[in-house]
DRENLUM-544745 format. One record per residue: residue number from 1; residue in three letters; x, y, z of N, C-alpha, C, CB in turn. Coordinates in Angstrom, 3 decimals. Last residue first. Glycine has a CB too. Layout:
REM DRENLUM-544745
- num,residuo,n.u,n.v,n.w,ca.u,ca.v,ca.w,c.u,c.v,c.w,cb.u,cb.v,cb.w
- NUM,ALA,X,Y,Z,X,Y,Z,X,Y,Z,X,Y,Z
...
//
This chain:
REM DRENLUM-544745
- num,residuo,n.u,n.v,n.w,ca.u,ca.v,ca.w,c.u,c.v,c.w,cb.u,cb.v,cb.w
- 171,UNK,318.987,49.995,93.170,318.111,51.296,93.145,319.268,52.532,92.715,317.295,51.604,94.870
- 170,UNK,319.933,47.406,93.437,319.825,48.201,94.435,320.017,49.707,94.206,320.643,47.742,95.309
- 169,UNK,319.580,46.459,91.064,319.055,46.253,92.007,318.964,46.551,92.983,319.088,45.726,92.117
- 168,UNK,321.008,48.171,88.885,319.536,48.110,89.086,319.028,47.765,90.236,318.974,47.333,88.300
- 167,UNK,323.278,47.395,89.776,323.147,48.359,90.062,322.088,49.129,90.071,323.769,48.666,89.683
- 166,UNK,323.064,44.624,89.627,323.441,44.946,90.492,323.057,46.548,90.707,324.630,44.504,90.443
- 165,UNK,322.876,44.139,86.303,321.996,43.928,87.178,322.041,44.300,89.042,321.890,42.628,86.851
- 164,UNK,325.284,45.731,85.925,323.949,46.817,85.268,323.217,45.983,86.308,323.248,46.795,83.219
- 163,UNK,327.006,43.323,86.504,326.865,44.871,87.369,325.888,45.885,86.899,328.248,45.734,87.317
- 162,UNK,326.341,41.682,84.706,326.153,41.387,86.098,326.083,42.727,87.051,327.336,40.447,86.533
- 161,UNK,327.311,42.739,82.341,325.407,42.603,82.485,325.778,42.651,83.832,324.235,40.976,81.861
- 160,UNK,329.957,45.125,81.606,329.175,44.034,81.891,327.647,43.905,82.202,329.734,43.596,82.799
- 159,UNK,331.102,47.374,81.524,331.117,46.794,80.935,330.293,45.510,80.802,331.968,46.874,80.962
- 158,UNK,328.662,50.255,82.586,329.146,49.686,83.061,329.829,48.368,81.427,328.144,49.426,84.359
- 157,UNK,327.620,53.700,83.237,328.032,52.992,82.349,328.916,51.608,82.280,328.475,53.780,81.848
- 156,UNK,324.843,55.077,84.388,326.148,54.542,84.550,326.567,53.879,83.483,326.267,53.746,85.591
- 155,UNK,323.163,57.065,83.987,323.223,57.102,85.405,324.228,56.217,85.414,321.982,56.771,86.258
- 154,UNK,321.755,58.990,80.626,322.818,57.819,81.225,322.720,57.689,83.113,324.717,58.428,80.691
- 153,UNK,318.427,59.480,79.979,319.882,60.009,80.623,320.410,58.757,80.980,319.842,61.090,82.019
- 152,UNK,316.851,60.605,76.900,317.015,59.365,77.950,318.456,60.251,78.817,317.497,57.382,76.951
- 151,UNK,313.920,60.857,74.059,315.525,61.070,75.103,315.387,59.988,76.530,315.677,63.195,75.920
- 150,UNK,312.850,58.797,71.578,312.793,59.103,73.471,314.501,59.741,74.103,312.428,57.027,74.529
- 149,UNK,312.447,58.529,68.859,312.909,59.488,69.488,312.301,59.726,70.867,312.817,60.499,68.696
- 148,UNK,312.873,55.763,68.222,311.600,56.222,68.871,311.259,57.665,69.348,311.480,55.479,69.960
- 147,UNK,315.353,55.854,67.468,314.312,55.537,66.431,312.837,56.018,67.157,314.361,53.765,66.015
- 146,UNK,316.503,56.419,69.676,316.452,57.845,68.700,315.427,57.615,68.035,317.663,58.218,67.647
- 145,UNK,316.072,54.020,71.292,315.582,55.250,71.787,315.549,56.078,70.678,316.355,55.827,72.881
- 144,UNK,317.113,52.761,69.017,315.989,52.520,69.167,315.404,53.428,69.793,315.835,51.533,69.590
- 143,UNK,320.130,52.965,69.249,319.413,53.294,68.376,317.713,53.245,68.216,319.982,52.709,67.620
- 142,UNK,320.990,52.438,72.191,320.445,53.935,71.718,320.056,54.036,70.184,321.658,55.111,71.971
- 141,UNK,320.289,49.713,71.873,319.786,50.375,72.794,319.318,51.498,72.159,320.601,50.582,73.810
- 140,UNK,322.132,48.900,69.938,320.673,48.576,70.205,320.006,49.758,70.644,320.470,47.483,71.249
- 139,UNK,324.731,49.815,71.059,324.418,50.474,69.981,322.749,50.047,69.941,325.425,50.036,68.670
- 138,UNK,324.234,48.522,73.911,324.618,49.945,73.911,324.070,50.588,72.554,326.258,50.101,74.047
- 137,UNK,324.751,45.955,72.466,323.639,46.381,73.397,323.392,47.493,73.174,323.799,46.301,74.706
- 136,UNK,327.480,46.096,71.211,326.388,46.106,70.237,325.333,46.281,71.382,326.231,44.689,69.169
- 135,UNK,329.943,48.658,72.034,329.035,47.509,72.842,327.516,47.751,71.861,328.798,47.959,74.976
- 134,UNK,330.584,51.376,72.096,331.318,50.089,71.082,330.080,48.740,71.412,333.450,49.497,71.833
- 133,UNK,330.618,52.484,75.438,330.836,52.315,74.000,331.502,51.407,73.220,331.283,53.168,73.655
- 132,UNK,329.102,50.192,77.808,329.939,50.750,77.390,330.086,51.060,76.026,330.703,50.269,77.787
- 131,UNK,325.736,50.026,78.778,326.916,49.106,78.607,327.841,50.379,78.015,326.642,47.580,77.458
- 130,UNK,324.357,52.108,81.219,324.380,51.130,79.709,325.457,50.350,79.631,324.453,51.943,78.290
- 129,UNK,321.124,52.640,83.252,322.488,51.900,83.240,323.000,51.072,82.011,322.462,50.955,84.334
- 128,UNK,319.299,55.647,83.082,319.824,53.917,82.300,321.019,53.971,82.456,319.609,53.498,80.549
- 127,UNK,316.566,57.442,83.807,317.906,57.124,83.917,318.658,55.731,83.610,318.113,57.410,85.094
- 126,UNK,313.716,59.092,81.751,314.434,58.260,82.420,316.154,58.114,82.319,313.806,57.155,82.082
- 125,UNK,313.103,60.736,79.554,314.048,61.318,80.664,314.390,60.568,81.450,313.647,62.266,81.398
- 124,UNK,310.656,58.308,78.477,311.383,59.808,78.472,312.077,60.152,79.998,310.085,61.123,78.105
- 123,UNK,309.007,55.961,78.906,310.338,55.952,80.173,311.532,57.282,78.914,311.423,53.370,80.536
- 122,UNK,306.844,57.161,77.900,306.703,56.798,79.560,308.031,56.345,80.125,305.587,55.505,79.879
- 121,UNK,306.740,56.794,75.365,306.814,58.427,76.156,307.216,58.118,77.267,305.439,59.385,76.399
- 120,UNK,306.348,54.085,74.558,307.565,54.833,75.185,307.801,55.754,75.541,308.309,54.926,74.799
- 119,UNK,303.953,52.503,77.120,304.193,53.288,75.658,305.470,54.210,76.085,302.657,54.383,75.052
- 118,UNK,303.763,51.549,79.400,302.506,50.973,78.196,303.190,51.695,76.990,300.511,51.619,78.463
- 117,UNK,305.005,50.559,82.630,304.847,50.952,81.382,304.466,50.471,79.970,305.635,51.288,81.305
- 116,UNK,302.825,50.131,85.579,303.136,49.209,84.361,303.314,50.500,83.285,301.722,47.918,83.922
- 115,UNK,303.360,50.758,88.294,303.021,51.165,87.165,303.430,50.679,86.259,303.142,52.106,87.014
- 114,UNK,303.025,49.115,91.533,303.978,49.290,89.688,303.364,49.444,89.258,304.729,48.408,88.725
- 113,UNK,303.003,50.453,94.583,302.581,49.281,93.740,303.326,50.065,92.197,300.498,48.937,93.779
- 112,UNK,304.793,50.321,97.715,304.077,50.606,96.783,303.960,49.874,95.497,304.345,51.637,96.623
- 111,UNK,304.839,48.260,100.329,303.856,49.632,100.418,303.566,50.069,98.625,304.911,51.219,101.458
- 110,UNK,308.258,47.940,99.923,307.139,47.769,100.252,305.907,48.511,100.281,307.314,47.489,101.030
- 109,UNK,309.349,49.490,96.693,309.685,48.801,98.238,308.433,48.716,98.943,310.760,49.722,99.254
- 108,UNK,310.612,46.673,94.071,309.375,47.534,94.236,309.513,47.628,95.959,307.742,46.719,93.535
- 107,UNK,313.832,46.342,92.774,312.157,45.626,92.881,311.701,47.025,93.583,311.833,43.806,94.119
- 106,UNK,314.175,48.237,89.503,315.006,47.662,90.801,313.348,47.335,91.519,316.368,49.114,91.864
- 105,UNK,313.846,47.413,86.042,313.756,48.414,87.133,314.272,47.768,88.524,312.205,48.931,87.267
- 104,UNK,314.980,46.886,82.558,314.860,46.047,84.235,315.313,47.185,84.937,316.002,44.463,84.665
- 103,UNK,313.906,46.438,79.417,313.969,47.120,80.240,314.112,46.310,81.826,312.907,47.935,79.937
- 102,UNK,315.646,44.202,76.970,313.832,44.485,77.776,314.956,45.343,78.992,312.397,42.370,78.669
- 101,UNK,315.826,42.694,73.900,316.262,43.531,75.073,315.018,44.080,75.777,317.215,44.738,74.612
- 100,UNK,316.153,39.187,72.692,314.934,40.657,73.018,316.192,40.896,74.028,312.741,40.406,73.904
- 99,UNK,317.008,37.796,69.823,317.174,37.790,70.744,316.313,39.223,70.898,318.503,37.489,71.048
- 98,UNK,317.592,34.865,67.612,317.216,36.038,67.754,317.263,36.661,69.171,316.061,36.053,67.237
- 97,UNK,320.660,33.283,65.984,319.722,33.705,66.708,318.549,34.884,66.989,320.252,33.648,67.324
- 96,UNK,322.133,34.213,63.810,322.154,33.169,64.372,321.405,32.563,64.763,322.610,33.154,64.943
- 95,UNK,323.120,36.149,60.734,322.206,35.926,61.537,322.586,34.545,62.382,320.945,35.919,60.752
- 94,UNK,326.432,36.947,59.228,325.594,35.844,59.478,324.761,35.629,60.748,326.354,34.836,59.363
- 93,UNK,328.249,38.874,57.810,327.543,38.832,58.709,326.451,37.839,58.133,327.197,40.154,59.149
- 92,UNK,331.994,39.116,56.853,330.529,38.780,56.212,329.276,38.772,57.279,330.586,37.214,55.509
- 91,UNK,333.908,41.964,56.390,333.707,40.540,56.906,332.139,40.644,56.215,333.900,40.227,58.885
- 90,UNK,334.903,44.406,55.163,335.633,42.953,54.629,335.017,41.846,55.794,337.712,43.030,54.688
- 89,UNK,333.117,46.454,55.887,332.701,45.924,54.251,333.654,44.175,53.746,333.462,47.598,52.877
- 88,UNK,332.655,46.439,59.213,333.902,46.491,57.905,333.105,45.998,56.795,335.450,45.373,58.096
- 87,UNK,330.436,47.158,61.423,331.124,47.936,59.923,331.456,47.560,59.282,331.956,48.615,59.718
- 86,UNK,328.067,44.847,62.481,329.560,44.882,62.194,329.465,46.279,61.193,330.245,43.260,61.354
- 85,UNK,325.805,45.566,65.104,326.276,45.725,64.070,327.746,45.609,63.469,325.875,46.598,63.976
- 84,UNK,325.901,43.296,67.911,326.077,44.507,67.605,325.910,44.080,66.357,327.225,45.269,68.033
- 83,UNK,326.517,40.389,68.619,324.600,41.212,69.066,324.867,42.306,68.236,324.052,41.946,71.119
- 82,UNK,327.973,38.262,68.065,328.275,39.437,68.588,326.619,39.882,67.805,330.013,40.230,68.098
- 81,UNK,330.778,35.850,67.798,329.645,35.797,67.839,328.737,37.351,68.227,329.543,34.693,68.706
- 80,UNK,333.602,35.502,65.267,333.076,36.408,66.307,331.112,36.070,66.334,333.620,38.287,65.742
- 79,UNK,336.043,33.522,63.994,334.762,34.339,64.191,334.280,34.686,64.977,333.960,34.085,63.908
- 78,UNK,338.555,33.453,64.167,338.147,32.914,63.225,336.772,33.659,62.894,338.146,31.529,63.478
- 77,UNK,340.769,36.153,65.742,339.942,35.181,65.206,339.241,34.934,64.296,339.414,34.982,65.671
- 76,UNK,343.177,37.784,64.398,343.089,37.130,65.314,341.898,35.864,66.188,343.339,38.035,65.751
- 75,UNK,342.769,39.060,61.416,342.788,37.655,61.741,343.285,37.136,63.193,343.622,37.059,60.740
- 74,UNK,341.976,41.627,62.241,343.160,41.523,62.040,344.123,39.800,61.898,343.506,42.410,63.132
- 73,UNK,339.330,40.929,61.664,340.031,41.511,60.914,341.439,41.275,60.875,339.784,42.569,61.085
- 72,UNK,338.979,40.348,64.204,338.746,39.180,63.086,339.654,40.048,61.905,336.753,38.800,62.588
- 71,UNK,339.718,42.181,65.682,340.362,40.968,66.257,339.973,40.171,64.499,339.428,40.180,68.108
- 70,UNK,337.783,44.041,65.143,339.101,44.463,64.735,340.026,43.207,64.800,339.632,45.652,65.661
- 69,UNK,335.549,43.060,66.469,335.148,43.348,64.910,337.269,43.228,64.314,333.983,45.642,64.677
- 68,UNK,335.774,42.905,69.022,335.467,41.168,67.754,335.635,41.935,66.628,333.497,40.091,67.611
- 67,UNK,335.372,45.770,69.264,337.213,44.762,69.548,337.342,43.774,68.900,337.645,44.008,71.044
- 66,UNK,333.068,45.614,68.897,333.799,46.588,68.326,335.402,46.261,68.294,333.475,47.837,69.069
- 65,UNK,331.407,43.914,71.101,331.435,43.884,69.598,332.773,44.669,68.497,330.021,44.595,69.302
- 64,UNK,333.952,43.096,73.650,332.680,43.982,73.014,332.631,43.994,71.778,332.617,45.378,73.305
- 63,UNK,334.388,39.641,74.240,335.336,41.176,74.011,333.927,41.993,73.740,336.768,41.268,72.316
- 62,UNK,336.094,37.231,74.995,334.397,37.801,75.016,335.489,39.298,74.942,332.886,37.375,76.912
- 61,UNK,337.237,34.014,73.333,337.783,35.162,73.670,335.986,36.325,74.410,338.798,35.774,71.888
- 60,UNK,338.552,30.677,73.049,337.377,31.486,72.955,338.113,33.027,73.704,335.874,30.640,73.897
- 59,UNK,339.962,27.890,70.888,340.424,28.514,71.955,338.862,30.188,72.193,342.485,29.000,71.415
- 58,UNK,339.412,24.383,70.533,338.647,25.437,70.410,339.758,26.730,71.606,336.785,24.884,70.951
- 57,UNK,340.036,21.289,68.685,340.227,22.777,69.839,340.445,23.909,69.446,341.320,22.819,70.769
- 56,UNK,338.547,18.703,68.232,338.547,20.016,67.591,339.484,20.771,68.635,336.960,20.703,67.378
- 55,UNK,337.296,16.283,69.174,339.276,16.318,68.696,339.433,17.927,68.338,339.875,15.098,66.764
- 54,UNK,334.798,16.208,69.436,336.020,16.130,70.693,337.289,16.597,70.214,336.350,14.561,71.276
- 53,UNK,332.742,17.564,68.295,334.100,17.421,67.782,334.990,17.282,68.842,334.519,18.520,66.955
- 52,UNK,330.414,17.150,70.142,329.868,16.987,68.635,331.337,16.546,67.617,329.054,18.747,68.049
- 51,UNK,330.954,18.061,72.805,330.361,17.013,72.145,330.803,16.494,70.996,329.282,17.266,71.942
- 50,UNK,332.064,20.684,72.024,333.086,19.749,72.382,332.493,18.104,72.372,333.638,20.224,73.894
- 49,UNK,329.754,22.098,71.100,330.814,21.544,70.134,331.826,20.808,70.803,331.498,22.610,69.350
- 48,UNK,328.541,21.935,73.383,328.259,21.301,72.236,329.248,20.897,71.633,327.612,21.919,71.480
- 47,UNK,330.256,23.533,74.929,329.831,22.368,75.170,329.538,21.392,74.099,328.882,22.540,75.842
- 46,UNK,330.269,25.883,73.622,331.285,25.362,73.433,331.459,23.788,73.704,332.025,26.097,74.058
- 45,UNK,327.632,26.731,73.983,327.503,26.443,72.860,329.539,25.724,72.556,326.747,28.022,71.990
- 44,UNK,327.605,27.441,76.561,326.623,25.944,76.613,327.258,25.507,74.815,324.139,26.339,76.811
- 43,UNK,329.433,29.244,76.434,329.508,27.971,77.059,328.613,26.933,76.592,329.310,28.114,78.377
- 42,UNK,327.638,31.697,75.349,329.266,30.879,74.625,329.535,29.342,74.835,330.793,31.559,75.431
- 41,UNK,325.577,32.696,75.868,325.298,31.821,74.696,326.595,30.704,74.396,325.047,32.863,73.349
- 40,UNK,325.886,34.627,78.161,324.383,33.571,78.183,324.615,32.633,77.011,322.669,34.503,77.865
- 39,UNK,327.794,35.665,78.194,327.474,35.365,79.251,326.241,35.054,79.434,327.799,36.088,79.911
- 38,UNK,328.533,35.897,75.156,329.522,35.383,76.426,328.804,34.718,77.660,330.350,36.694,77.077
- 37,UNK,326.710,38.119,74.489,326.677,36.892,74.119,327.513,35.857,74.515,326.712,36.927,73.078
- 36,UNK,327.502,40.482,76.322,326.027,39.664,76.654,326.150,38.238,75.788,324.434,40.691,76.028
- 35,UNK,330.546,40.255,75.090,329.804,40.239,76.261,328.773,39.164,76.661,329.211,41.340,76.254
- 34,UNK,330.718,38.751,71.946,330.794,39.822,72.791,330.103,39.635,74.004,330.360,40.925,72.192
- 33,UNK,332.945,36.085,70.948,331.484,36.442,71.984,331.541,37.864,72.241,331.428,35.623,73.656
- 32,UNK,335.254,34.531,69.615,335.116,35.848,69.880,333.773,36.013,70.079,335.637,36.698,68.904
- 31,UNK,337.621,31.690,68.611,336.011,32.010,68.503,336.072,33.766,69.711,334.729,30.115,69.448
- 30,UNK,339.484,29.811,66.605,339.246,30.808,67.377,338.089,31.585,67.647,339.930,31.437,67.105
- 29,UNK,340.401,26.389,67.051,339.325,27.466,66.064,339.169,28.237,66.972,337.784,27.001,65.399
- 28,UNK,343.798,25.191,65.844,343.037,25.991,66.933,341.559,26.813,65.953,344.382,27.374,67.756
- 27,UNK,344.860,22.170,63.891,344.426,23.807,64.189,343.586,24.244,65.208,343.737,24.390,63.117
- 26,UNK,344.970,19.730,63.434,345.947,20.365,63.939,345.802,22.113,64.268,346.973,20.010,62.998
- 25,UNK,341.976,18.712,64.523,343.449,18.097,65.569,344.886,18.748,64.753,343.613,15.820,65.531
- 24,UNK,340.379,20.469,62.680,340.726,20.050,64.221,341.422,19.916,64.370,340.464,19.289,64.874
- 23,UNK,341.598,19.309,59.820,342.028,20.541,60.620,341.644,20.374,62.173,341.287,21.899,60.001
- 22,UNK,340.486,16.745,59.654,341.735,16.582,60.176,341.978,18.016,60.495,342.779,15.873,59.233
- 21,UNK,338.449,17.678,58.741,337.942,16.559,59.398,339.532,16.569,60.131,337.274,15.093,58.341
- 20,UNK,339.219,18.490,55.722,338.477,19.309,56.270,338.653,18.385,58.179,336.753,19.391,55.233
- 19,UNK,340.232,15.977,54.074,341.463,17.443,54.996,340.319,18.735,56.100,342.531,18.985,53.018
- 18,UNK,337.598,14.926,54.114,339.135,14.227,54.962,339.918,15.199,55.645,340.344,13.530,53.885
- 17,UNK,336.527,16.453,52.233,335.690,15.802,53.696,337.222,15.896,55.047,334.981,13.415,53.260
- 16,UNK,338.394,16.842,50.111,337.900,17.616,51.525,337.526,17.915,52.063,337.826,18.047,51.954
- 15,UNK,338.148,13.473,49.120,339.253,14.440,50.162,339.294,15.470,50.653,340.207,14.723,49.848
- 14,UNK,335.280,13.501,48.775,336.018,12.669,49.850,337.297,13.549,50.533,336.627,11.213,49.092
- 13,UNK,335.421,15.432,46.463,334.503,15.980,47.980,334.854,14.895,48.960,332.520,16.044,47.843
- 12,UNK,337.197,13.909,44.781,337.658,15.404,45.676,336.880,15.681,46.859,337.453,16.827,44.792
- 11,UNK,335.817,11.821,44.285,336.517,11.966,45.209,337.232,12.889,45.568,336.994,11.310,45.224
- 10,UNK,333.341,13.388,43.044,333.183,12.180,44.276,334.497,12.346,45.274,333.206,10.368,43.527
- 9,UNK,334.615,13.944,40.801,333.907,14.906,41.622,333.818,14.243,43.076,332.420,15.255,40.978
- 8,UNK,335.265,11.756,39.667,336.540,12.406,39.829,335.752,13.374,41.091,337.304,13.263,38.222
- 7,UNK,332.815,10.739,39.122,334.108,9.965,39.885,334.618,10.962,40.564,335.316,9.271,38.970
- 6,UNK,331.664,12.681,37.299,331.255,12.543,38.494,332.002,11.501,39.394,329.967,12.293,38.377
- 5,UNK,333.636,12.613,35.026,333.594,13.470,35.842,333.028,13.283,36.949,333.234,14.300,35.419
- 4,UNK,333.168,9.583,34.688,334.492,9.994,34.641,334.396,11.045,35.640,335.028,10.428,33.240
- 3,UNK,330.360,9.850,33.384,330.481,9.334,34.715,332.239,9.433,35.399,329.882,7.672,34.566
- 2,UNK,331.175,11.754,31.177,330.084,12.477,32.208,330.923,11.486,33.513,327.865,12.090,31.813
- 1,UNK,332.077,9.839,29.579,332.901,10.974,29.961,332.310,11.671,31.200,333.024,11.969,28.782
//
């Protein structure tokens, strides 16, 4: 009776090997990056999977954490890749990666030399270019300044990395 059941078990996990293996080619997998994870993690990782499941298709979206959050919800995608904290009590959160945020000053002009900061008193009252509200960076960010309690001043607020790096860079 046992080996009966383990038959029978066998071939259900065959068939949804099978129906699993055939969604690709008729379903779209919808995928959601916020930002910073867009613009260092999405591509190389769509690559892969176009490797790995040629027949799959994939449609992708980069939104700020807070838009992935409402988009899945509202089942507009499947899943969301995203640096931020989720709210809703109705999705599930799954670690991926790890990742560092690090401070970036504009270069140095000739003649003078860098003070290396050693401790966070040392960038108090400083000025920061952030990402926009909603933006898991943004939430990083200022939760860590409070956790450290370092005040801080905004100087811009931009949606993107490329223009924080731009706007760092020229001072």
């Amino acid at each position: 009776e046992l080996l009966q059941y383990a038959r029978h078990i066998l071939r259900l996990n065959a068939q949804t090997e099978s129906a699993m293996r055939s969604f690709g080619t008729r379903y779209q997998l919808r995928i959601g990056a916020s930002l910073t994870i867009g613009e260092s993690v999405l591509i190389p990782l769509l690559r892969f999977m176009r490797q790995r499941v040629p027949e799959q298709e994939v449609f992708s979206e980069i939104h700020n954490t807070a838009v992935l959050e409402q988009m899945v919800i509202r089942d507009e995608l499947d899943l969301a890749l995203v640096e931020g904290q989720v709210h809703s009590e109705y999705l599930v959160e799954e670690p991926f990666m790890d990742d560092v945020l690090v401070f970036v000053a504009p270069p140095l002009q000739k003649g003078s030399t860098a003070v290396p900061v050693r401790t966070p008193a040392e960038v108090s009252g400083m000025r920061f270019f952030v990402r926009e509200a909603g933006s898991g960076s943004r939430n990083l960010f200022e939760q860590e300044m409070h956790r450290q309690n370092i005040p801080y001043r905004i100087a811009g607020v931009f949606n993107n990395a490329e223009a924080i790096r731009q706007a760092v860079h020229y001072g």
